[in-house]
Structures are given as structure tokens and as C-alpha cells.
N, C-alpha and C positions, 0 to 999 in steps of 0.2 A: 581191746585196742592197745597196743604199744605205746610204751609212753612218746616216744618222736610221734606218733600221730598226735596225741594228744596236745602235744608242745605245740607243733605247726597248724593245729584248730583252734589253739588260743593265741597264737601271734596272728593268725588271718583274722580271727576276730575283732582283736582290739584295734587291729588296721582299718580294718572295715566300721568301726564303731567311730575311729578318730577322723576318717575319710569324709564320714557322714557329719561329723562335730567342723569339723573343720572346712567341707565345701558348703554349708550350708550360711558359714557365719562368713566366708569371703564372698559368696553370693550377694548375701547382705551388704557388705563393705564395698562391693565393685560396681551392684544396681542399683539397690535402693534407696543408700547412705545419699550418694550425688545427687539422687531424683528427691527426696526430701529434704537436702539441704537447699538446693534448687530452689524449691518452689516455697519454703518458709524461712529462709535467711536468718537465721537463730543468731544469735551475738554466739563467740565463741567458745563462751563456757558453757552455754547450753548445748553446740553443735558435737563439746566433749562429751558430754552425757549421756545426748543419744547417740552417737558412736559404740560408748560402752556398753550402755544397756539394748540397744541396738543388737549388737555382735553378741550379749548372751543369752536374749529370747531368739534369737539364729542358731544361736547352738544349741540350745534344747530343744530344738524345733529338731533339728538333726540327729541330736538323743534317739527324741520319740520316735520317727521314723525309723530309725535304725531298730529300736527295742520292738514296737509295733509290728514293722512288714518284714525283719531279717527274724529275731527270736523269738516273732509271732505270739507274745504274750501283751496282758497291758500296762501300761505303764504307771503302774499303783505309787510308784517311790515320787511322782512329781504333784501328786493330789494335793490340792490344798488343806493345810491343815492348820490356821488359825493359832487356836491354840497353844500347840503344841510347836509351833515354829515361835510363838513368842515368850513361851517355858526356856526353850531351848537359848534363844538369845540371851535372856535373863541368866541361866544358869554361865552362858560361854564369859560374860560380864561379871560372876561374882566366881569362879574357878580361878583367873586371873587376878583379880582382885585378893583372891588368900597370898599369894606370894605378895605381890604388889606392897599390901596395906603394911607386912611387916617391918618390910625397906623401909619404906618412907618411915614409916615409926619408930624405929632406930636410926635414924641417921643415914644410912646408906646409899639411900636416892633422899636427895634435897633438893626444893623447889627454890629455882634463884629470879625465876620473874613470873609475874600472871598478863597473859597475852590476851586473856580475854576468847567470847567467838569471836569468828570471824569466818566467811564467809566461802574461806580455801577450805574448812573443817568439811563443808559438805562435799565442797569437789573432791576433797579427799577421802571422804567415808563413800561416796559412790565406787570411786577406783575400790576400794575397800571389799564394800560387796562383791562387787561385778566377780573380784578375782577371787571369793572366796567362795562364792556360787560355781565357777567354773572347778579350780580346784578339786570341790566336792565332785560338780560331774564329770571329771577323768579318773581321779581317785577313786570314788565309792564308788561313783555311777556304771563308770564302765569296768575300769581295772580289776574293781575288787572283785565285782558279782560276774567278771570273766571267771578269771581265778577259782571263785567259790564254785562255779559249776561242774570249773573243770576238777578241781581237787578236796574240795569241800572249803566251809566256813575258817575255820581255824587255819590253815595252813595259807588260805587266800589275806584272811588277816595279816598276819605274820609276813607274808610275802608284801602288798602292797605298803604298809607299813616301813619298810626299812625301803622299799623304792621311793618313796615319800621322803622319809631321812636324806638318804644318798641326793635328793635332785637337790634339797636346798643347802648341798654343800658351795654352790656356787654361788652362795651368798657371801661365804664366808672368805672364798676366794676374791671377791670382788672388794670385801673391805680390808685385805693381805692381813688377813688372822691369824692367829696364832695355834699352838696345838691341842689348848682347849675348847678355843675355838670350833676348831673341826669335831673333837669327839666330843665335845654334849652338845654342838647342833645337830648331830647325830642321833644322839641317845634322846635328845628332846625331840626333833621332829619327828624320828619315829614312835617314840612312845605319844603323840599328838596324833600322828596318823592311825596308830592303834585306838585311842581315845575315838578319833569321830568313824570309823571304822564300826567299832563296839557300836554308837550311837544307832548307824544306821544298821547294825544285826537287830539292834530292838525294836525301831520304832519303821525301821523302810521305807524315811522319809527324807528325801534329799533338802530338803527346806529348812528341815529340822538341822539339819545337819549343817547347812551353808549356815544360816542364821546365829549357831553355836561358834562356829568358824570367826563368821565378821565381828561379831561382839566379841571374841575376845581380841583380836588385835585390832577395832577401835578400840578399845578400853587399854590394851599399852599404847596408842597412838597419843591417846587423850591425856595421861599421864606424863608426855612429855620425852619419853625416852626411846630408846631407836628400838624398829619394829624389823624381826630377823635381820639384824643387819643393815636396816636403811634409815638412814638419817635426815634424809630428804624433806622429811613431811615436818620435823620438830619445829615449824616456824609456823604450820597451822594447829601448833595443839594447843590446848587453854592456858598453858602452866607450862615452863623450861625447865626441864630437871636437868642435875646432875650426879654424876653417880660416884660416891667414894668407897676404893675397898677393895679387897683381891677379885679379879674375874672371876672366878668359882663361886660366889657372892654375889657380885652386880650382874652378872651373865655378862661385863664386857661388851666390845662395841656388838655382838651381837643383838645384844637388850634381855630384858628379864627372862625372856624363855630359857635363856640359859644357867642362869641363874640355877643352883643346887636347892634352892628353896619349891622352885618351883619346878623341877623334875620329882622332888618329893612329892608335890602337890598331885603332879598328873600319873605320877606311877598309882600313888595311891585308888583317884580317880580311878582309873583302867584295872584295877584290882576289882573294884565296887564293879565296877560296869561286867568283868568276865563274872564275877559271882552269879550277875542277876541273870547274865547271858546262858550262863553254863545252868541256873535252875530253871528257867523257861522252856530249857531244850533248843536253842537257838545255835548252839556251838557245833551241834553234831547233827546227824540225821538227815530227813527229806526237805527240812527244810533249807538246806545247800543245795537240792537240785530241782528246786520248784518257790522261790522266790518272789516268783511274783504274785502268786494268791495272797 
């Protein structure tokens, strides 16, 4: 098969995967939202909730179908897995934490007030998930294990990786950044995307992988300092920081992911992660074109 075939069976696919992601969760939003907001009149921080979590069991619901009756295999990556979804959390919470703790212990992020919880913490860690769960499932779920089919593991990595990078440049556009800015949210998002990418070559667990996701940006949420570039939420975290220092240091209004501390942290990370990938046999072979056993 020429590679133009191959190109325009993986753009019909991903279409067809986001068609199914995306009519599934406006199906939701257009029927069923109104017919259960209807009938139990939730006050309106509740009606945001099921909104969001709403719209993302509609999307995996669309996932599965799509993976199910289009690529006729089953859908092993969304199995419950306990354990290892709450490994996974823990580890995304103390990855983040190794940049983090040295900031603040030098001087570099300083805490100027304690806000306490408070009760927007959780409306904000839902948004949190929701989008960190979806994330994963256009990223890994669909994009990646398009890609890996079409081209194998490593090059799908690598490819959805720096797609990942490039989309959250529009973060940085939105907070009119600078040229550091752009190139280490660059070089951070994609090596992030590389990072849960890896995750899920090992364990082909989308859970595992959303939950790695949300714990780390609650845990810069919860710190105080702005998460990719949004600032928005620093009035529901525990603690107001601020941050003193060159960008290439504080990561700038970006927030720590930019930070040179912590690209060190997750290059290194994704170094560990290809080792164990490349000794499993996970990087090469059949296991690119048969995935879902």
C-alpha cells in the first residue's frame, strides 16, 4: 500500500473516531442534559458537574463504539484498574512535586497568603479531570494507537507528541508570551505527551493515564501558581504564590512546567519510561499492530 493510501486511512480514521467522540457527547448535551436537568433541578454548581462528567462518559461511550464495531477489537485500554489508576495518580502528584519542592525551597516560588479549601477547589479539580481524561482520549486513545497502527509505536509516539506540543501553543498565545515562552512550551508539552504516551505503551490503560494527567496539574493548581498558562483558577487553590526569577526558572506566566527544572525532571522521566519500554519489547514489533490483546 503507498504511503497516500496509508495517510488518507489514517485521516478517515481519526475522523471517524472524533465523529463518534464528538456526536456521541453532543447527543448528550442536546437530549439528555435538558431531560435531566428538567426533571431534578440541581442548583447550578451541581448542573456544571453533570454537564462535564456528562459530556465525558458520552465520549467514551463513543470511543468504545467506534473501537468496538469500526476496529472490531475490545476495548481493553478502558478496563477498570484500581490499582494501578491510583499508582498512577500518586506518581503524576510526586513527578511534579520534584520540580515544585525545589522552587519553593529556594526562594523562587513564595507563598504570600493561605486561602484555605474551599469549595471552587472541587469545581475546579472536576474541570481538571473531565479534561484530562478527554485529553488522554484523543491523544493516546485515538491519535496515538491510529498512528501506531499505521506506522508502528515509536514513530506514533513521536508523531502525536509534538501534535500535543504545537496544540498548547495557543496557550501561550492567549497570555501574549514571549519567545521562551513558545519554545519550552513546546519542548515541555511535547516531552509530557511523550511521557503519558510511554505510560500508555506499558500499561494500555487509559485511566492510568488520565489519572497521571489530573494529579499532576492539580498538584500545580494546588500550589498556587498558573497551570499552562491559566491563571484563572489561582483564587481556588490553598496557598497564593508568587514567583521570583528569570522565566527559564519560574517557567513564567506559563507556570512551572516551564520551568528548566522541570523539563529536566520529565526528559529524565521519558528516558526511564523508553528504557523499560524498549526492554519489554513494547517499542517495536507486533505489538504496534495488535494492541488491543
Amino acid at each position: 500500500m503507498s504511503q497516500l493510501r496509508v495517510v488518507l486511512r489514517v485521516v478517515g480514521q481519526l475522523l471517524l473516531a472524533m465523529a463518534a467522540i464528538i456526536g456521541t457527547a453532543l447527543v448528550f448535551r442536546a437530549l439528555l442534559l435538558p431531560a435531566l436537568l428538567w426533571a431534578f433541578d440541581p442548583d447550578p454548581v451541581l448542573a456544571t458537574q453533570l454537564k462535564r462528567f456528562g459530556t465525558l462518559i458520552s465520549a467514551m461511550l463513543g470511543y468504545w463504539l467506534y473501537v468496538r464495531f469500526f476496529r472490531k477489537r475490545p476495548v481493553n485500554e478502558l478496563r477498570p484498574a484500581l490499582a494501578g489508576v491510583a499508582l498512577g495518580a500518586l506518581a503524576g502528584a510526586a513527578l511534579i512535586a520534584l520540580a515544585l519542592l525545589p522552587l519553593f525551597a529556594f526562594g523562587i516560588y513564595a507563598v504570600t497568603a493561605h486561602q484555605g479549601l474551599q469549595w471552587g477547589l472541587l469545581e475546579v479539580a472536576g474541570f481538571l479531570l473531565v479534561a484530562a481524561m478527554l485529553e488522554e482520549l484523543v491523544y493516546r486513545g485515538v491519535l496515538f494507537q491510529t498512528l501506531e497502527t499505521a506506522w508502528g509505536t515509536l514513530p506514533a509516539l513521536c508523531l502525536q507528541a509534538v501534535v500535543f506540543g504545537m496544540v498548547h501553543l495557543e496557550n501561550v498565545f492567549a497570555m501574549d508570551g514571549n519567545a521562551w515562552d513558545m519554545v519550552a512550551t513546546v519542548v515541555s508539552v511535547t516531552l509530557l505527551g511523550a511521557m503519558w504516551a510511554l505510560l500508555f505503551v506499558l500499561f494500555r490503560n487509559l485511566w492510568i493515564c488520565g489519572l497521571n494527567h489530573f494529579a499532576w496539574n492539580f498538584t500545580i493548581l494546588c500550589s498556587g501558581v498558573p497551570l499552562s498558562g491559566i491563571d484563572d483558577w489561582r483564587d481556588s487553590a490553598p496557598v497564593r504564590t508568587e514567583y521570583r526569577g528569570p522565566d527559564w526558572l519560574t517557567g513564567g506566566l506559563f507556570g512551572p512546567e516551564n520551568s528548566l527544572l522541570t523539563l529536566v525532571v520529565v526528559a529524565l522521566v521519558v528516558g526511564v519510561l523508553l528504557h523499560f519500554a524498549r526492554k519489554r519489547g513494547r517499542l517495536f514489533g507486533a505489538a504496534a499492530m495488535d494492541h488491543g490483546r
